[in-house]
N, C-alpha and C positions, 0 to 999 in steps of 0.2 A: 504494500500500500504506500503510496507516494504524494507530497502535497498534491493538489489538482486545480485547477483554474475552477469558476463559479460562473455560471451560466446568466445570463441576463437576466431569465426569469426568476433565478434564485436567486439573484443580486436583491429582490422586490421583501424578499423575506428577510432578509440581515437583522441583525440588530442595529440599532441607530450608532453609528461611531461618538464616544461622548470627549470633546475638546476640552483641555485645561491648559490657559495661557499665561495664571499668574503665578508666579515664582514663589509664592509664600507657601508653607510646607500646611499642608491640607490636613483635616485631623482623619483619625484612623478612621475606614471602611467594617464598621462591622456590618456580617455578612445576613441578610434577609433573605434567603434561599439558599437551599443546600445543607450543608453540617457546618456545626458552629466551632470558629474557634478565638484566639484574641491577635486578631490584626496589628500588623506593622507598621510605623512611622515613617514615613519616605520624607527624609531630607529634604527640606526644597521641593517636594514631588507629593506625587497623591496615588491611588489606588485606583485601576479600571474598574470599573462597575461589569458586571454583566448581567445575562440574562438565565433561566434554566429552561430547558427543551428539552422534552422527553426526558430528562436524567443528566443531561449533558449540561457542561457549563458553555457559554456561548461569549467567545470576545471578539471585537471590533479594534483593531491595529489600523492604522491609516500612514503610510508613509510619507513622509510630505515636507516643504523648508518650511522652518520655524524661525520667528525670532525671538532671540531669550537674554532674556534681562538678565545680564552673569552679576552685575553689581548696579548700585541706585549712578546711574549713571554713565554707564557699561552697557550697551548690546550688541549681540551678534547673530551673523546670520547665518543656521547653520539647517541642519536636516537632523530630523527626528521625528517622534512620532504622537500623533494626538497631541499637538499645537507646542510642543516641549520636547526639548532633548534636556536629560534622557526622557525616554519614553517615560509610560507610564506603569508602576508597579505590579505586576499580574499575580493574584495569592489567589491561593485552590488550597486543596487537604488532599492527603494521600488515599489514591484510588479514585481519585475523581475522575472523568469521562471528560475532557476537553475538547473544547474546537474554537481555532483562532482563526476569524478571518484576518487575511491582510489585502488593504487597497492599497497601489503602490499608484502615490498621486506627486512622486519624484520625473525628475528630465530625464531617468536613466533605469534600465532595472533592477532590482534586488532581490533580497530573499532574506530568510530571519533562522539562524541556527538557533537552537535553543539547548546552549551551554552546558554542557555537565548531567544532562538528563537522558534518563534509559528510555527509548521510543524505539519505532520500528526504526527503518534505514532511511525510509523514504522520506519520514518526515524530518530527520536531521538538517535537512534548512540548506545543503552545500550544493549551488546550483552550477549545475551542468556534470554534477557527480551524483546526486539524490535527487534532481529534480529538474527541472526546467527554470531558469528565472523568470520573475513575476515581471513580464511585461508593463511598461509607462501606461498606466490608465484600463490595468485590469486588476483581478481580484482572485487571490487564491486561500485554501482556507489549507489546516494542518488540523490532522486530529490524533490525540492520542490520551494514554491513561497516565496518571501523574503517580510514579509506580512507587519511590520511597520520598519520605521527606529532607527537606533542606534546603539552600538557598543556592539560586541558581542565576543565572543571565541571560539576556537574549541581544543578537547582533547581527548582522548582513552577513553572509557567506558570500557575496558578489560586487563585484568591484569593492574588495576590502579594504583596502590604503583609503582611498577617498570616503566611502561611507563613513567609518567608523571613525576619520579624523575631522569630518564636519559634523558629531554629535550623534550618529545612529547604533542607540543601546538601551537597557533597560534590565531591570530587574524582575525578576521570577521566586516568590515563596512557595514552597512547599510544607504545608504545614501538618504534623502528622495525625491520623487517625484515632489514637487512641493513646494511653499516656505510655511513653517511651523510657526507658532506663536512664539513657543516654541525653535525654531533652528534659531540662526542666522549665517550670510553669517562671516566670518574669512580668514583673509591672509592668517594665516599659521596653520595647520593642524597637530598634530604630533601622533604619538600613539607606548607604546611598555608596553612590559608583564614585570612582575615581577618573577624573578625564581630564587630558589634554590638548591645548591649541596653540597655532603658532600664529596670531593675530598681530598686523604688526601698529604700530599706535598708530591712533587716527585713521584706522579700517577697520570691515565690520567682518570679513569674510574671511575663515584658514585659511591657510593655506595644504594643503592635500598633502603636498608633496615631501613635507618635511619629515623625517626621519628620526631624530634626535633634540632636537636644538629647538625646544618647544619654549613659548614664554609665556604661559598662561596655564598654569596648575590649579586645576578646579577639583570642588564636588559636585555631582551633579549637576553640573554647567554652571555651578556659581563661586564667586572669589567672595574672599574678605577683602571690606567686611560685609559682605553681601549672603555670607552664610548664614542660615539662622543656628541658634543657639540650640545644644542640647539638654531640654529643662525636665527636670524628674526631683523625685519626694527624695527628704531625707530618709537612709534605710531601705528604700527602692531594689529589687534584683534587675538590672537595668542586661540588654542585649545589645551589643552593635553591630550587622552585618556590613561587612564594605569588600564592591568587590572592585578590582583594576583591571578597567581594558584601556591602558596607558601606553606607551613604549617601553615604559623602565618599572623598578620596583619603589616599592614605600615603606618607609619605616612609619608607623603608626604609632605613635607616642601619646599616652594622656599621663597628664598630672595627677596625684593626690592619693592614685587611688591602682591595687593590683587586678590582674584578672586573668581568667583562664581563657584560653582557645579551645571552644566548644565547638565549633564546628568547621569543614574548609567543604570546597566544592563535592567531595567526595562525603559528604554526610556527617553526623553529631560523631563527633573524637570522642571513643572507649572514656572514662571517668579516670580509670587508672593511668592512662597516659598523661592527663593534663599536668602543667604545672604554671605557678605563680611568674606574669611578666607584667613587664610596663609598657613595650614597644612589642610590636610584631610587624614583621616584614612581611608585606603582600605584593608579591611579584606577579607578572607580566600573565594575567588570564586567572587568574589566582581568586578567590573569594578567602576571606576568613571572618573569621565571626568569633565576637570574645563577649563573655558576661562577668560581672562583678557585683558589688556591692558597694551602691551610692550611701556609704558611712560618714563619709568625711566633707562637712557641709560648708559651702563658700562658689568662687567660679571659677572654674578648672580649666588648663588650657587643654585643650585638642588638636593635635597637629598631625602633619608629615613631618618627622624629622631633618629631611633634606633643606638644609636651611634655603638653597633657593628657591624652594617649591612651597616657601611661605611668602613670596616678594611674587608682585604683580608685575606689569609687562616691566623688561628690564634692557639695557642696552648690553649684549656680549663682549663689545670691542671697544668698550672704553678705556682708557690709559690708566695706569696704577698711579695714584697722587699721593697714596697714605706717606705721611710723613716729608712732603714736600714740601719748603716755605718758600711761596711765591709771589710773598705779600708785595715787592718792591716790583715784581712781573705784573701784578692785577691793577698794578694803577697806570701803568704804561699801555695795557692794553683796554682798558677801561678809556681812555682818549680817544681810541679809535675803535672800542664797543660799548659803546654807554653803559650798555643792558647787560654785562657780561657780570658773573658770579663766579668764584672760586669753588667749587666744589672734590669732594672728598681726599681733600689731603688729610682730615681728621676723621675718616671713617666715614661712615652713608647716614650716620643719625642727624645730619641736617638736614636733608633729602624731606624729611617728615614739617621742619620747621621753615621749610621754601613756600612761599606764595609764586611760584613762577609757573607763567601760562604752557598747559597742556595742551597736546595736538587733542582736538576732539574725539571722543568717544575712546576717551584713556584716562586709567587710575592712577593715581599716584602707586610708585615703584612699591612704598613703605607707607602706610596708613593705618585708621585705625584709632578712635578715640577711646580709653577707657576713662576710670573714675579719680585715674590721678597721672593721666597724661596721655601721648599718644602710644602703641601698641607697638607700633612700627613692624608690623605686619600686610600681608596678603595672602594670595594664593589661597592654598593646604590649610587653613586654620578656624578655628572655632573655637565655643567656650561649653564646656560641664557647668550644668546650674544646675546645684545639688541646694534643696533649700526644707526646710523643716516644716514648713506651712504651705508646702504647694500640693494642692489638692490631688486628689488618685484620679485620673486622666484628665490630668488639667497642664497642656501644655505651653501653656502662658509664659512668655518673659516675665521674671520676676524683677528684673531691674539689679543694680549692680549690688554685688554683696559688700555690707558693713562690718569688717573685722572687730571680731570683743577689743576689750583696752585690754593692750599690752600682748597683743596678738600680733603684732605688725612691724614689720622693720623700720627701723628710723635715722637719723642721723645722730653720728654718736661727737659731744662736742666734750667731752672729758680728755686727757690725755692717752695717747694709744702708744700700747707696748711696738719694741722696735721689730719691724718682722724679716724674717730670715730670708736669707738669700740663700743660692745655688749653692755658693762658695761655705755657705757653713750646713751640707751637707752629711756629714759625718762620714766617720772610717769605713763605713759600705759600700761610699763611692770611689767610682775606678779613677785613680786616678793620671794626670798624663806620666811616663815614666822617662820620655825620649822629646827634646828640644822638636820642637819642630824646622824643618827645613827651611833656607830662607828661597823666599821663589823671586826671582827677577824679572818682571814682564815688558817682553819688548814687541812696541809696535812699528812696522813696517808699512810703509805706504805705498799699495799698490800700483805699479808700472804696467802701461801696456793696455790693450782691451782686456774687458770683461761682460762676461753677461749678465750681471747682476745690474740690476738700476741705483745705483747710491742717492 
């Protein structure tokens, strides 16, 4: 059995495809047909609704360009699906009966694999190897049974490089039937994708073609601080699914607080295996999924730890200045550029304190206000809002947390012990036993052609 095209007169019977075009993260879908269970948080995103037919669950996928608000101030235009990239999040229970239409309303064909999941062959989504691709302005549908639970993905199997780097993806729960060993029952629930673009400032559109060298590190298709916040009860068993369809890997770091890796593309991890981390690496196609315990009350940072993939669009090629003084240079050249600034001879934490004019529809590099100053972030980051009075599914911003007295770091104006240096080291360090060499460098000024351009 193999996806198959949808006939015009069956096109009459679909279910209505349902559009979601704002960026704010939608509250959870619990489910009014079918088997019950407790629905997931989409980051930024929301849950398909469907229909039930005969037994079957019935969804509507529209492939289509979107334009999506990556931050208040920030859009781009990419392809995805149901008015948003990423798509929208598709949850079932294990043994459910599926059938996905997808209308492909793109300038080009595609097709939708569906990540990590046991299906016939045909429906595996890899077109012109399982299937035929879906034709610009037809409709094919995919059925099959959602066989174990877990947390899964969905993405183009056709023209890959370009689909999948202007935004076309989505997530897939699988939620299980019955209570599992391996799965435990949690307050709150959250999941979003990890994506990347090479947008270059003052444009709306990727570029497809880029490989590596991406400068726009999202969730969900959104930067800081355009993420929203993840807000749950003090004492909460909180879940995070996050899966990468990226180029590179991620280190996934949260503050404050330990947690186990409960689950990865391949279903809920043995109990015995897990063990206590703060970071987990989610590499290239990768899902992993970690739970803890929201004990430790305040606002927790959430990141990638790849410190660039916390920084919004950025220049590669700029010159190294740290530690340059050019103060007697910037006034020479300030004559003949008025408007010129000296920037990062003392690091990139001015960058946040510039008022200087942006090419349009571009963020600041480092941004980010919080409660006692700027952040001086982007990208990869967000905040844990762990708070003792937020309601049980109430996923309100709580506003910034107020540390107890004497909870906070401060500045210390007493006098400070003298502190150690390298050189007082102690007898453990190796130390040199042999003069070093003296080196003499002689330079030669080249005679003659060359090929090099000086």
């Amino acid at each position: 059995m193999a996806a198959a095209g949808v006939s015009r007169h069956a096109l009459a019977r679909l279910p209505e495809p349902v559009i979601q075009t704002s960026p704010n993260t939608q509250t959870p879908l619990f489910p009014n047909s079918g088997r019950e269970y407790n629905p997931v948080v989409t980051l930024n995103g929301w849950t398909l609704p469907w229909r039930m037919n005969n037994g079957v669950k019935e969804f509507h996928l529209v492939a289509e360009p979107v334009v999506r608000e990556m931050a208040p101030g920030f859009k781009a235009h990419l392809w995805g699906y149901n008015g948003q990239s990423p798509g929208p999040t598709i949850e079932v229970v294990e043994g459910d009966k599926v059938r996905i239409f997808v209308t492909n309303k793109l300038p080009e064909h595609t097709s939708i694999h569906w990540h990590g999941q046991r299906l016939p062959n045909g429906m595996d989504g890899v077109a012109g190897l399982n299937q035929p691709a879906i034709p610009s302005g037809k409709t094919f549908v995919y059925e099959f049974t959602a066989r174990r639970p877990g947390t899964f993905m969905y993405h183009p199997h056709a023209d890959e490089m370009t689909q999948m780097a202007m935004g076309m993806m989505g997530f897939w729960v699988t939620h299980p039937k019955e209570k599992h060993s391996d799965i435990d029952e949690v307050n709150r629930d959250f999941c979003f994708l990890l994506n990347s673009f090479d947008i270059d400032p003052g444009s709306f559109t990727p570029n497809p073609a880029t490989m590596l060298d991406f400068n726009i590190w999202a969730w969900n298709s959104r930067v800081f601080p355009g993420i929203d916040t993840l807000n749950v009860r003090l004492n909460d068993k909180v879940r995070i699914r996050v899966g990468n369809l990226t180029m590179t890997n991620h280190p996934i770091h949260l503050h404050g607080h330990e947690f186990h890796i409960t689950g990865t593309d391949g279903g809920p991890t043995p109990k015995a295996t897990r063990w206590y981390e703060v970071t987990t690496d989610v590499a290239v196609g990768q899902m992993r999924q970690i739970e803890f315990l929201a004990d430790e009350e305040g606002d927790w940072a959430f990141h990638c730890h790849k410190s660039h993939h916390t920084m919004n669009a950025m220049g590669h090629d700029l010159a190294n200045l740290i530690g340059v003084d050019h103060r007697g240079l910037a006034g020479k050249i300030k004559k003949v550029i008025p408007d010129y600034m000296v920037m990062g001879e003392r690091g990139m934490s001015d960058m946040t304190e510039m008022e200087m004019e942006l090419p349009k529809n571009t963020l600041p590099m480092m941004t980010g206000d919080g409660p006692y100053g700027s952040l001086e972030m982007g990208g990869m980051f967000t905040v844990l809002k762990v708070r003792k009075d937020q309601a049980p599914n109430d996923y309100k911003n709580a506003g910034w947390f107020k540390q107890p007295n004497g909870t906070q770091a401060f500045e210390w104006k007493g006098a400070t012990p003298s502190p150690s240096r390298s050189k007082d080291a102690g007898s453990s360090a190796m130390k040199r036993m042999h003069p070093a060499p003296e080196v003499e460098v002689k330079v030669k000024k080249p005679s003659g052609s060359t090929s090099h351009n000086h």
